[in-house]
C-alpha positions in Angstrom: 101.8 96.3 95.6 102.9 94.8 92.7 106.4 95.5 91.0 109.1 94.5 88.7 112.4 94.0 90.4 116.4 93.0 89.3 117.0 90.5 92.8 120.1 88.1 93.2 118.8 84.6 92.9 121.1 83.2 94.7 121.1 85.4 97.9 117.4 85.3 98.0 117.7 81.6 97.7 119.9 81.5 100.9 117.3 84.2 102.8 114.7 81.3 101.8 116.5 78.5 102.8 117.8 80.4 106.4 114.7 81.7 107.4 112.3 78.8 105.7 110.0 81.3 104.3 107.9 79.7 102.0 107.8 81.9 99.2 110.0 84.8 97.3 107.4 87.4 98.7 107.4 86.1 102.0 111.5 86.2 102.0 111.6 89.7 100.9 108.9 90.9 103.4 111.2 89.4 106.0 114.1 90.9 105.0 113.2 94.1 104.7 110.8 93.7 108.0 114.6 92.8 109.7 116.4 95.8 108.0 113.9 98.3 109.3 114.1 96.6 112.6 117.9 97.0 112.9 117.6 100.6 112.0 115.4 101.5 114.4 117.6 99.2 117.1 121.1 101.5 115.5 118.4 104.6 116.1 117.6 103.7 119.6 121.1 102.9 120.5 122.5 106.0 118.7 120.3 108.2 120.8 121.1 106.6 124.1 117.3 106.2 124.7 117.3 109.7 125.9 119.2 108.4 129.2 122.0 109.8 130.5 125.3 107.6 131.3 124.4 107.5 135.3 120.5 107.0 134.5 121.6 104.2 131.6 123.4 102.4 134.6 120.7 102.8 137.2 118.0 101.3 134.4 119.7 97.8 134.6 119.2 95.5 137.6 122.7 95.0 139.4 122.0 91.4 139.6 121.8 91.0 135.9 123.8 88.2 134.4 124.1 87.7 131.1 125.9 84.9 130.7 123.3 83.0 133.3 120.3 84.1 130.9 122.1 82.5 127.8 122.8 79.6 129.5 119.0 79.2 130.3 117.8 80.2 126.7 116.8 77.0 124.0 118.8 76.9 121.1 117.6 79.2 118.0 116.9 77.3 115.4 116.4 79.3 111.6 115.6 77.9 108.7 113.3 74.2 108.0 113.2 71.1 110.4 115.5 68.8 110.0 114.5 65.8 109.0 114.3 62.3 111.6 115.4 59.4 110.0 
């Protein structure tokens, strides 16, 4: 769909630049791709996910360490390569 909007250069420049989208439609699409995505994240978490307290605790492994997992994880890297002299 085409249409005519009034967008802050300069943030959409920094959306560009951090996520390495390619073009202005592509770094809106994204954007509003992660906005939806957060509100249905806020929607889940406001709801509980229909789970109560005791159920909420039972659902997650005992073992579970979070810190171990992030220690595991690679680096997230957003936005273009950098360059290798």
């Amino acid at each position: 769909m085409k249409m005519t909007l009034h967008i802050d250069e300069d943030l959409l420049s920094r959306v560009m630049k951090v996520t390495g989208a390619e073009t202005k439609t592509k770094a809106i699409d994204l954007a509003l791709r992660e906005m939806d995505r957060k509100a249905k994240l806020v929607s889940l978490a406001s709801e509980g996910l229909g789970l109560s307290p005791d159920e909420l605790r039972d659902a997650i492994d005992p073992n579970y360490d979070l810190n171990a997992v992030r220690k595991l994880e690679s680096p997230v890297s957003y936005g273009r390569k950098r360059r290798t002299s």
